[in-house]
C-alpha positions in Angstrom: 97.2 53.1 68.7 96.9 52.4 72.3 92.8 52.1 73.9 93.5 54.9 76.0 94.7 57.0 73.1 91.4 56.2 71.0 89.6 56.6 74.2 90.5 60.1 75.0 90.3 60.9 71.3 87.1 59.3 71.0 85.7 61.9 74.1 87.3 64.9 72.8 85.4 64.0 69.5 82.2 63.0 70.9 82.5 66.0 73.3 83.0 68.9 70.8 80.1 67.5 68.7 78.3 67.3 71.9 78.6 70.9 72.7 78.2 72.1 68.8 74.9 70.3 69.2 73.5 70.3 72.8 75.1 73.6 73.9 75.6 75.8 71.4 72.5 74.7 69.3 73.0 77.0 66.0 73.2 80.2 68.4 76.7 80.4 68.8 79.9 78.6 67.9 81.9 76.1 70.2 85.2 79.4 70.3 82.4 82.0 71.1 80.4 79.8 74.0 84.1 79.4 75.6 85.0 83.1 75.0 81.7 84.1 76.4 82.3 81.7 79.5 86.1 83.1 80.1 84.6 86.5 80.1 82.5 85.7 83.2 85.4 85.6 84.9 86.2 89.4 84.8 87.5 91.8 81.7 90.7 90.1 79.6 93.3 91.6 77.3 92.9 90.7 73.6 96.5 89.4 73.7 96.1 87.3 76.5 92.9 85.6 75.3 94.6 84.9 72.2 97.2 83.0 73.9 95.0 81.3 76.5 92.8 80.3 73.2 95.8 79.5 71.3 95.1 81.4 68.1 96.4 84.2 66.7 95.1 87.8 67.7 93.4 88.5 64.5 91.5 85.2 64.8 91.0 86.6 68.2 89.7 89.8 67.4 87.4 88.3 64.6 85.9 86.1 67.3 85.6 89.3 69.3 84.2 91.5 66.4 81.1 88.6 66.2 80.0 88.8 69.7 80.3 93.0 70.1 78.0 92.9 66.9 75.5 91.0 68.5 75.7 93.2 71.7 77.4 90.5 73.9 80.7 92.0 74.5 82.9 95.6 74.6 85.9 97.0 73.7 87.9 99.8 75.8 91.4 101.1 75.1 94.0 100.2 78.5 94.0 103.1 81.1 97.9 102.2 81.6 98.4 101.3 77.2 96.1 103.1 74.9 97.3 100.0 72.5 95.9 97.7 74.8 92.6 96.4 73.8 90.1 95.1 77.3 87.4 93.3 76.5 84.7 92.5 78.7 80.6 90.9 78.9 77.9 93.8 78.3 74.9 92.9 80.3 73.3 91.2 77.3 76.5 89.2 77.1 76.7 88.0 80.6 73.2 86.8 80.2 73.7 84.4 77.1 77.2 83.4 78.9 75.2 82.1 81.4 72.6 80.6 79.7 75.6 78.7 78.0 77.0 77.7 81.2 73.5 76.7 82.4 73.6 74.2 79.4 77.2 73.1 79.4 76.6 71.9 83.3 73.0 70.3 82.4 75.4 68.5 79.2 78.1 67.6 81.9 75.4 65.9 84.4 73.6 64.0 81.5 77.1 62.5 80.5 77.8 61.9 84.4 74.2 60.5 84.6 75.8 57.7 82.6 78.8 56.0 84.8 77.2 54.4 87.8 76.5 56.6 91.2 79.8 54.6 92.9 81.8 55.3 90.0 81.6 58.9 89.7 84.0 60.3 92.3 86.6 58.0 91.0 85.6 59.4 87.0 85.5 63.3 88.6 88.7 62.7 90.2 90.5 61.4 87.0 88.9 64.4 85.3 90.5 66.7 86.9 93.9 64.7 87.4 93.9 64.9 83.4 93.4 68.6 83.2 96.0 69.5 85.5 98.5 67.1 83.6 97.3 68.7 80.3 97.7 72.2 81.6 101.6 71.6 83.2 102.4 69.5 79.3 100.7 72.6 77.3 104.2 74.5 75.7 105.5 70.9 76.2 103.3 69.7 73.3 103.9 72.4 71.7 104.8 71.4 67.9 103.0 74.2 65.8 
């Protein structure tokens, strides 16, 4: 295996367990801090956040049923589709997303804290070079 494979595998690794434990804390779990977090972005189709997580829509709506039972999210039936399931952040929910968020940036500085000042334009750069490239391969990689 190449350095820059074990590298990025390495991150992703030390990243998840990063935001199980730094983030998250016990309070939530690493699929409902990033559901929570999409939802800030406006109301979503149970469909299309399945996709965009890449699980199926009964793991979806599992993950759903969790965070309307603490409060943190609702349900309403599609003006246009009465099949089609919106979701969106109750009050309660938009609060704990951004708390998360709040944490998730502190967790992102700490780890940026640690390449040298000079450095980090060149690190955010590559960053985002890497997402974009993930993002275009996505249904390239495929394989499942």
């Amino acid at each position: 295996m190449s350095s820059v494979v074990e590298d990025v595998i390495a991150f992703c690794r030390m990243f998840s367990s990063f935001e199980r434990e730094e983030i998250c804390c016990g309070t939530v779990s690493p699929a409902q801090c990033l559901l929570l977090q999409t939802l800030m972005e406006g109301e979503w189709d149970v469909s299309t956040l399945a996709a965009q997580a890449r699980v199926t829509k009964g793991a979806m709506t599992r993950l759903i049923d969790g965070l309307e039972k603490r409060g943190w999210v609702a349900r309403e039936k599609g003006e246009d589709d009465g099949r089609r399931v919106l979701v969106s952040l109750t009050p309660d929910g938009n609060k704990e997303a951004k708390r998360l968020t709040r944490l998730t940036e502190k967790s992102i500085a700490a780890i940026l804290d640690g390449i040298p000042q000079n450095e980090r334009p060149q690190v955010i750069r590559s960053i985002h070079l890497l997402r974009t490239a993930a993002e275009q391969s996505r249904n390239q990689l495929d394989c499942c």
